[in-house]
ZASELUM-829060 format. One line per field, with one value per residue (C-alpha): x, y, z; residue number from 0; residue in three letters. Coordinates in nm, 3 decimals, always signed. Layout:
ZASELUM-829060
X [X ...]
Y [Y ...]
Z [Z ...]
num [NUM ...]
residuo [Ala ...]
END
This chain:
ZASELUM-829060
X [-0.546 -0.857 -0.916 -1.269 -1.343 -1.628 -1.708 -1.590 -1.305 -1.114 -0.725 -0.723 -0.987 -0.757 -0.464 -0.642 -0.795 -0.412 -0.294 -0.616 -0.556 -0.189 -0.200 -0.506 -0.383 -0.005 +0.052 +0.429 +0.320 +0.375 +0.337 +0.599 +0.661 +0.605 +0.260 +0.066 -0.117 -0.155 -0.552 -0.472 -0.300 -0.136 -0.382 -0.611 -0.431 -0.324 -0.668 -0.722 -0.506 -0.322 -0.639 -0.699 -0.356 -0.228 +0.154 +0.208 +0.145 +0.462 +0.475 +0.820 +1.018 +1.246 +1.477 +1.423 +1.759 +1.761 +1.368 +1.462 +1.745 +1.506 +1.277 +1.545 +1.660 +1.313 +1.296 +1.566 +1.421 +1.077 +0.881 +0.708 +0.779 +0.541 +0.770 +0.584 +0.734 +0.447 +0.709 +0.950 +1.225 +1.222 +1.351 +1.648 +1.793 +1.692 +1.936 +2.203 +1.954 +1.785 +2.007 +2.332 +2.167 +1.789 +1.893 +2.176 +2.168 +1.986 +2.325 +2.605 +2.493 +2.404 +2.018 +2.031 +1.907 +1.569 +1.423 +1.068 +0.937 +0.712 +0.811 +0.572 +0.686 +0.438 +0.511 +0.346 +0.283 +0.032 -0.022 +0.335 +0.610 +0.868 +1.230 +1.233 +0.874 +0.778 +1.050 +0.979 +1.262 +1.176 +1.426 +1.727 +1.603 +1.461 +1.830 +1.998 +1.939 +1.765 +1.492 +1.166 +1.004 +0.621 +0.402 +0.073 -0.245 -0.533 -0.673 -0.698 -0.305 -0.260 -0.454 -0.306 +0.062 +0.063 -0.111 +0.167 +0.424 +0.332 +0.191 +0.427 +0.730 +1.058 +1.234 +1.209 +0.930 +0.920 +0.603 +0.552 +0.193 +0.082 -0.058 -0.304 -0.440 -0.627 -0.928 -1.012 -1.291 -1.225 -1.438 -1.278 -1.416 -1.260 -0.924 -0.913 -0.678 -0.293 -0.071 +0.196 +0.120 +0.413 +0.416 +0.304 -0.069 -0.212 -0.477 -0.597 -0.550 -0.495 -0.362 -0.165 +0.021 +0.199 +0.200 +0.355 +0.281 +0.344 +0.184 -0.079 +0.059 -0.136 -0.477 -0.371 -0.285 -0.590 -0.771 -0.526 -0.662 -1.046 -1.028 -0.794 -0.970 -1.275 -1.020 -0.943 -0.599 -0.593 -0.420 -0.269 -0.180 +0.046 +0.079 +0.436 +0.334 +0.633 +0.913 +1.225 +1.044 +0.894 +0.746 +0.972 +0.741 +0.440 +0.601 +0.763 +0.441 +0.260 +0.564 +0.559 +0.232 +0.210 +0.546 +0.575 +0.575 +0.543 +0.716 +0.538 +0.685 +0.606 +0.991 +1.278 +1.390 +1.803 +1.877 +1.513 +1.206 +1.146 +1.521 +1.483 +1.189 +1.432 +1.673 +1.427 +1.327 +1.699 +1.847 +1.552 +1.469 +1.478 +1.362 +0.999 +1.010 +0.881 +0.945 +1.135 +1.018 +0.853 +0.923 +0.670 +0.827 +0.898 +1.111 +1.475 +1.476 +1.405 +1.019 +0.937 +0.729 +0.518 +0.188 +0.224 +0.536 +0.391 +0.161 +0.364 +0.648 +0.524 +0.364 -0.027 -0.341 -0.317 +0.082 +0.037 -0.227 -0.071 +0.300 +0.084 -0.114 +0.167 +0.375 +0.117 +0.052 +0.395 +0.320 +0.284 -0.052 -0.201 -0.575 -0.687 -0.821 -0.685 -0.910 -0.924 -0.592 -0.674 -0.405 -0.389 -0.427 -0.743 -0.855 -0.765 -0.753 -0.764 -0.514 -0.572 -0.258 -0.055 +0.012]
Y [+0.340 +0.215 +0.346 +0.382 +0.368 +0.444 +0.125 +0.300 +0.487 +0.669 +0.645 +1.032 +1.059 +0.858 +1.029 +1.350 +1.177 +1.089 +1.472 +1.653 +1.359 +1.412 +1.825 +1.802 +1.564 +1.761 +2.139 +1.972 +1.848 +2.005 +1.947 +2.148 +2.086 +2.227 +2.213 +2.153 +2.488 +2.497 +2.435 +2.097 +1.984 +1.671 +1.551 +1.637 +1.552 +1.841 +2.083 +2.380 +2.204 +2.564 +2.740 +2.508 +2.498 +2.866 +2.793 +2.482 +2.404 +2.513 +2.573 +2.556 +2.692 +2.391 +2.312 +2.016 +1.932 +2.242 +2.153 +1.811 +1.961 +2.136 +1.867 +1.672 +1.962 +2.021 +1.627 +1.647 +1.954 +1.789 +1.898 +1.574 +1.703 +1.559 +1.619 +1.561 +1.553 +1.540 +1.339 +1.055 +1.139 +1.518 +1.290 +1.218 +1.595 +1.502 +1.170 +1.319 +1.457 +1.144 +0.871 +1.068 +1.254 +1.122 +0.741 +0.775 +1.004 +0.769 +0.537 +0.743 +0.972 +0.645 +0.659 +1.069 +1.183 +1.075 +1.164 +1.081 +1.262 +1.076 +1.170 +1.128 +1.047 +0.975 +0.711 +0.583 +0.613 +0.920 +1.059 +1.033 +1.221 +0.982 +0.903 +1.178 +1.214 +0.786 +0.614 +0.418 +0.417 +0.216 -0.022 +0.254 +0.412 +0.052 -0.058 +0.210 +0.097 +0.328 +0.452 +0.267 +0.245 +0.136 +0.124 +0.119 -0.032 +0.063 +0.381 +0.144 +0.106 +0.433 +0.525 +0.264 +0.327 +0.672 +0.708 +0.471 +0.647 +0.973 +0.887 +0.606 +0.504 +0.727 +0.747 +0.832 +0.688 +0.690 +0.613 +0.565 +0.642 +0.574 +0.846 +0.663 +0.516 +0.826 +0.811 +0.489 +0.350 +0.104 -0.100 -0.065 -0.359 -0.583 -0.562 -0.713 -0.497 -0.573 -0.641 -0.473 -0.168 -0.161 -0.550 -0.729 -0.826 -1.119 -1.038 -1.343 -1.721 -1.987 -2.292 -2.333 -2.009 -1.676 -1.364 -1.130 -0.788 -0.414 -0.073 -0.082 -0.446 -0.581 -0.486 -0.586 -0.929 -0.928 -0.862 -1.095 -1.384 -1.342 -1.421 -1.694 -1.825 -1.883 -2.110 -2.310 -2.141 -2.064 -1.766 -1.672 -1.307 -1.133 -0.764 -0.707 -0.331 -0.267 -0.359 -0.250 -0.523 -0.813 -1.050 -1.335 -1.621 -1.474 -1.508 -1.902 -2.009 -1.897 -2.025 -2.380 -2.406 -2.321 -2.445 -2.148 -1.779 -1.446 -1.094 -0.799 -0.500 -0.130 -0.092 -0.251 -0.582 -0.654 -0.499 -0.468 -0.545 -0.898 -0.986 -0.887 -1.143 -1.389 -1.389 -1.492 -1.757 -1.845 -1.811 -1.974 -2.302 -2.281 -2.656 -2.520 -2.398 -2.658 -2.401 -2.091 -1.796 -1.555 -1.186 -0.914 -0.496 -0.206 -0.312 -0.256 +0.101 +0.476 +0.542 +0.592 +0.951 +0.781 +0.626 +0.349 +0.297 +0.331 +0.114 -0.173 -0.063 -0.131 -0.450 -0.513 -0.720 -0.886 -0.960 -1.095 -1.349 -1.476 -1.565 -1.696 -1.908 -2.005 -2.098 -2.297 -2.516 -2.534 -2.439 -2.146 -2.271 -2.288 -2.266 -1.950 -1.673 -1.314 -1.029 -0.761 -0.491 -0.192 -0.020 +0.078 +0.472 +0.411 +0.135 +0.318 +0.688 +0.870 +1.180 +1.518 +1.657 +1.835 +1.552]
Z [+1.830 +1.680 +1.346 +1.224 +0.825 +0.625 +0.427 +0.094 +0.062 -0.203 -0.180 -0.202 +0.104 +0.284 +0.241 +0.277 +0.636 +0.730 +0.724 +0.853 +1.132 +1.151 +1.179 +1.424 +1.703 +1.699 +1.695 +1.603 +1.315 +0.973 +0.606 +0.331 +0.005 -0.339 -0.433 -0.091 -0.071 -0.452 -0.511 -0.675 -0.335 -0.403 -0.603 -0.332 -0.039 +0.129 -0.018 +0.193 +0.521 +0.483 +0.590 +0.877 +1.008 +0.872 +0.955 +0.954 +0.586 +0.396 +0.035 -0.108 -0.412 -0.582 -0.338 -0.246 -0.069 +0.124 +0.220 +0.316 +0.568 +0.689 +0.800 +0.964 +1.161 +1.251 +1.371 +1.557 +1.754 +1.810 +1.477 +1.294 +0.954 +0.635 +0.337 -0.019 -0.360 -0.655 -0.842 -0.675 -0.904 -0.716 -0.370 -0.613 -0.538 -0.161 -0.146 +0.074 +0.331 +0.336 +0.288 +0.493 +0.736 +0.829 +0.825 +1.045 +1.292 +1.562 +1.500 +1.450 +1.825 +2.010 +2.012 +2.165 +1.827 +1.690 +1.319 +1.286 +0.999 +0.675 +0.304 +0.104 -0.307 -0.598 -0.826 -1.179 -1.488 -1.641 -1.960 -2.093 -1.867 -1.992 -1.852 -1.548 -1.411 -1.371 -1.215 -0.911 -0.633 -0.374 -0.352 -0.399 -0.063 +0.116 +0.016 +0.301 +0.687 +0.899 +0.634 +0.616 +0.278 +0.247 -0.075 +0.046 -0.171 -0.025 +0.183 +0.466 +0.469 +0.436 +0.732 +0.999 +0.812 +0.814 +1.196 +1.340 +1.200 +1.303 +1.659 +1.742 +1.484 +1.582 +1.225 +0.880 +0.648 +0.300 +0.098 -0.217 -0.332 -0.685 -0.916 -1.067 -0.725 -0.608 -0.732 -0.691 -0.424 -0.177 +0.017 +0.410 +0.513 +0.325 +0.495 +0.862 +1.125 +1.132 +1.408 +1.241 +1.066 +0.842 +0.766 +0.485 +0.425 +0.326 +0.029 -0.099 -0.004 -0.243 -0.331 -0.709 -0.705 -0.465 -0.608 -0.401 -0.491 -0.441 -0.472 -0.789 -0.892 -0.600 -0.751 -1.063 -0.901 -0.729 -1.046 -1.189 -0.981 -0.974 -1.342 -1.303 -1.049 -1.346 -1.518 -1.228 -1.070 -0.742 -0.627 -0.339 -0.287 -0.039 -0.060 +0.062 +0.162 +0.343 +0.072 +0.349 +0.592 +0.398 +0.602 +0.565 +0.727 +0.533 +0.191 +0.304 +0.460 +0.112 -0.103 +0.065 +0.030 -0.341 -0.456 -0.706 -0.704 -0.934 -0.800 -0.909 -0.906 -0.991 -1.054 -1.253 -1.190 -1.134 -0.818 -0.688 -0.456 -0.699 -0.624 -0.270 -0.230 -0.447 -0.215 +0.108 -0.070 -0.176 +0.200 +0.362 +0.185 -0.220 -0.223 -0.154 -0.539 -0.814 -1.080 -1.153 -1.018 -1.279 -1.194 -1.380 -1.346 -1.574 -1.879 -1.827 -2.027 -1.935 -1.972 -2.320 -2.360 -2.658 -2.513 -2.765 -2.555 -2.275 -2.243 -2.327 -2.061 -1.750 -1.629 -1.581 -1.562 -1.935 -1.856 -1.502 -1.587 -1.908 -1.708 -1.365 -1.645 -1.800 -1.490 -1.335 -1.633 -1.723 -2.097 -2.314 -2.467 -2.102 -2.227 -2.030 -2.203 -2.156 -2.147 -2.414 -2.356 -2.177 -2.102 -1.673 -1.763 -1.973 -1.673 -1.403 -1.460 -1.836 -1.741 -1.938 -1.765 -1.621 -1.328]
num [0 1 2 3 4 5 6 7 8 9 10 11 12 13 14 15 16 17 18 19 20 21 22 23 24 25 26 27 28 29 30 31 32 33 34 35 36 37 38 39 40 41 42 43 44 45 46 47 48 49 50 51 52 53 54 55 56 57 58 59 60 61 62 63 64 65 66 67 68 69 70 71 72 73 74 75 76 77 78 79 80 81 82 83 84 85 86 87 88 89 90 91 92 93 94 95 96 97 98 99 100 101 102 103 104 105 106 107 108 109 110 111 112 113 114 115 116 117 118 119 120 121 122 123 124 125 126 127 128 129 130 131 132 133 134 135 136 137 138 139 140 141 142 143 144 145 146 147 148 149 150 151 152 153 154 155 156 157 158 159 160 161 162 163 164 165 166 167 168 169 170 171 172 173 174 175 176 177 178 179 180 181 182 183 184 185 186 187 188 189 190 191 192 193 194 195 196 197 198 199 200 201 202 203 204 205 206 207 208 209 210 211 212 213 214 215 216 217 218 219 220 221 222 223 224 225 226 227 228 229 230 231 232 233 234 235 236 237 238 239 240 241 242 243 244 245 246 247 248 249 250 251 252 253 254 255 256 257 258 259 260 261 262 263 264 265 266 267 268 269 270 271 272 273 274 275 276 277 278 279 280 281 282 283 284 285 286 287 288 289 290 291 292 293 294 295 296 297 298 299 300 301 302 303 304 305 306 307 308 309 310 311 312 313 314 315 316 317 318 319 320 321 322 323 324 325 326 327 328 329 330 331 332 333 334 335 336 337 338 339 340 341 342 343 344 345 346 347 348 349 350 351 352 353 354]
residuo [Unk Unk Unk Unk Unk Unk Unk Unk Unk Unk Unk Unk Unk Unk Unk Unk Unk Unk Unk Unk Unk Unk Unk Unk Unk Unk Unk Unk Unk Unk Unk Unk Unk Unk Unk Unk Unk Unk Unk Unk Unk Unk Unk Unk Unk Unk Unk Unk Unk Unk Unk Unk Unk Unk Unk Unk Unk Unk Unk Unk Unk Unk Unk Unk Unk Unk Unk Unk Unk Unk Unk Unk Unk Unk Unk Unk Unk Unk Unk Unk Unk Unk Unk Unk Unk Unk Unk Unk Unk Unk Unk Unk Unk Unk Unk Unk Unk Unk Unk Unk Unk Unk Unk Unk Unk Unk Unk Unk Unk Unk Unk Unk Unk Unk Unk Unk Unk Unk Unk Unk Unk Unk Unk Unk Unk Unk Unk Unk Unk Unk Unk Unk Unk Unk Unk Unk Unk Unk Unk Unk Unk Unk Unk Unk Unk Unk Unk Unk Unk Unk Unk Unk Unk Unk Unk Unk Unk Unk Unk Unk Unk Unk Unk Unk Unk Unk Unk Unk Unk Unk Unk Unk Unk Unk Unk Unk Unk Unk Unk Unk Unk Unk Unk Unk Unk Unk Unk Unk Unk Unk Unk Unk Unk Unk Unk Unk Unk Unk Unk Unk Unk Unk Unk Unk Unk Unk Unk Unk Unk Unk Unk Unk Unk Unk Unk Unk Unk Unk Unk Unk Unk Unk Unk Unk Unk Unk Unk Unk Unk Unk Unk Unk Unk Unk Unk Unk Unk Unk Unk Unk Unk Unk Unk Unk Unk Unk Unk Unk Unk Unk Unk Unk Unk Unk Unk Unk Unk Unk Unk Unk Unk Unk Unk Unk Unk Unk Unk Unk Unk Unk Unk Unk Unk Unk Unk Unk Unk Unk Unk Unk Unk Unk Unk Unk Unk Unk Unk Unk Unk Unk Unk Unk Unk Unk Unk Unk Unk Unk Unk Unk Unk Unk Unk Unk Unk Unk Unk Unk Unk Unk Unk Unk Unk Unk Unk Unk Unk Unk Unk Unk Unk Unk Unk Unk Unk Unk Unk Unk Unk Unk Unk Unk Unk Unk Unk Unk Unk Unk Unk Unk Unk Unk Unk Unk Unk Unk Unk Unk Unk Unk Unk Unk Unk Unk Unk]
END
């Protein structure tokens, strides 16, 4: 289907686009979850859809296990259930649906049962909601076969992501979405159509350096290399977009090419996306490398509550250029200036609460 876009686009309009889209072209379709007739809708997302589509938008009270049995059951009966949690750490009490249930049906009755239903799961940092409101979980659920898991960057992915796994894809899909994303504007045009809806994009071609990126780490890469780019580093950036599918060939082309790379992840490190894209590299040929690779994610720690904290938790702009810098000069005193500290929440959003 060919997917027209306005040439600026917030990540909220898009997402809001993707369910109006999703609940008009199916009378199967439905959206539940706690919060998605509230007036705030998902930050937007799901605003007034309950008027539209009286029915077929479910609000929920917390129980999100008994929710998320729900929406397989309804899959397996021919519903194409859109499951949101405002918070990613609220899947947590929906593992056993998900992971048990939704992931392996398809195998364990011989391809008679299908699940396709999208859960949608915000991610990020905000205004300080510490250890159990911030965590990014993408690689705990891209970790189980049968579940696809996609972090997508730009209104644009959202769109052709979210359409081909509603119209076309016949499992579950996970997203993770980004809280401080949504407002943000987006020129459309800037992103030529995919093959492959859920593979990885190519963002930016260069020469010294790959970053491969996910989620909000991909505009701060971007970011990232426009300045480095004034200081004569040349970087290449692949947005990995779908982290239970990298695109192994995309990240080895890029890799050869550069001869070193920098993971950046919204997450934690040992067990993660950044070791995930490790490990291609390892298996396929880690003679491409002329230097270690640098991986950039949350520091190994619950989220601190503190802003102070905060701020110096999770990876960004002012981090990412000062270890690319320092890998592709192959010194700590690497000559290129980095730009006053802003913290993301002050760049990106200021939040006044309560998401």
């Amino acid at each position: 289907m060919t997917i027209s876009l306005p040439p600026r686009m917030t990540y909220r309009d898009g997402l809001a686009t993707a369910m109006r889209r999703a609940m008009a072209e199916s009378d199967n379709t439905i959206i539940i979850g706690q919060g998605v007739t509230d007036h705030k809708g998902i930050f937007g997302t799901t605003s007034d859809l309950h008027k539209e589509f009286p029915g077929r938008v479910i609000e929920t009270p917390l129980s999100e296990d008994a929710v998320t049995g729900l929406c397989v059951g309804g899959a397996i009966n021919g519903l194409y259930p859109i499951n949101t949690h405002i918070r990613a750490d609220f899947g947590l009490l929906a593992v056993n649906q998900l992971i048990n249930m939704a992931a392996k049906y398809k195998y364990m009755f011989g391809g008679l049962f299908q699940v396709p239903m999208l859960v949608r799961m915000v991610i990020g940092r905000s205004w300080g909601q510490g250890a159990q409101h911030s965590q990014s979980l993408q690689s705990l659920f891209a970790h189980i076969p049968g579940l696809t898991v996609v972090m997508p960057s730009t209104p644009e992915a959202i769109l052709r992501t979210y359409d081909h796994a509603v119209r076309t894809h016949k499992g579950p899909v996970v997203s993770f979405e980004h809280r401080l994303m949504y407002d943000l504007s987006f020129d459309t045009d800037q992103h030529p159509p995919v093959t492959d809806p859920f593979g990885s994009r190519l963002e930016r071609r260069g020469k010294d350096v790959t970053i491969v990126a996910t989620s909000i780490m991909v505009l701060e890469a971007r970011r990232a290399a426009a300045h480095l780019a004034q200081h004569g580093i040349d970087c290449e950036v692949i947005d990995l977009h779908c982290v239970s599918r990298p695109d192994r060939k995309m990240i080895m082309d890029s890799v050869t090419k550069t001869g070193k790379l920098v993971v950046a992840d919204t997450s934690w490190l040992p067990y993660g996306v950044s070791a995930e894209v490790c490990r291609i590299v390892a298996e396929s040929d880690p003679g491409v490398l002329k230097a270690p690779v640098v991986n950039l994610g949350m520091a190994l720690a619950p989220c601190p509550t503190a802003k102070s904290l905060e701020d110096v938790y999770y990876p960004d702009l002012h981090l990412t250029i000062d270890a690319v810098a320092k890998l592709v000069r192959g010194k700590a005193d690497h000559g290129v200036p980095i730009p006053t500290h802003k913290s993301m929440t002050d760049f990106y959003k200021h939040f006044r609460g309560p998401f």
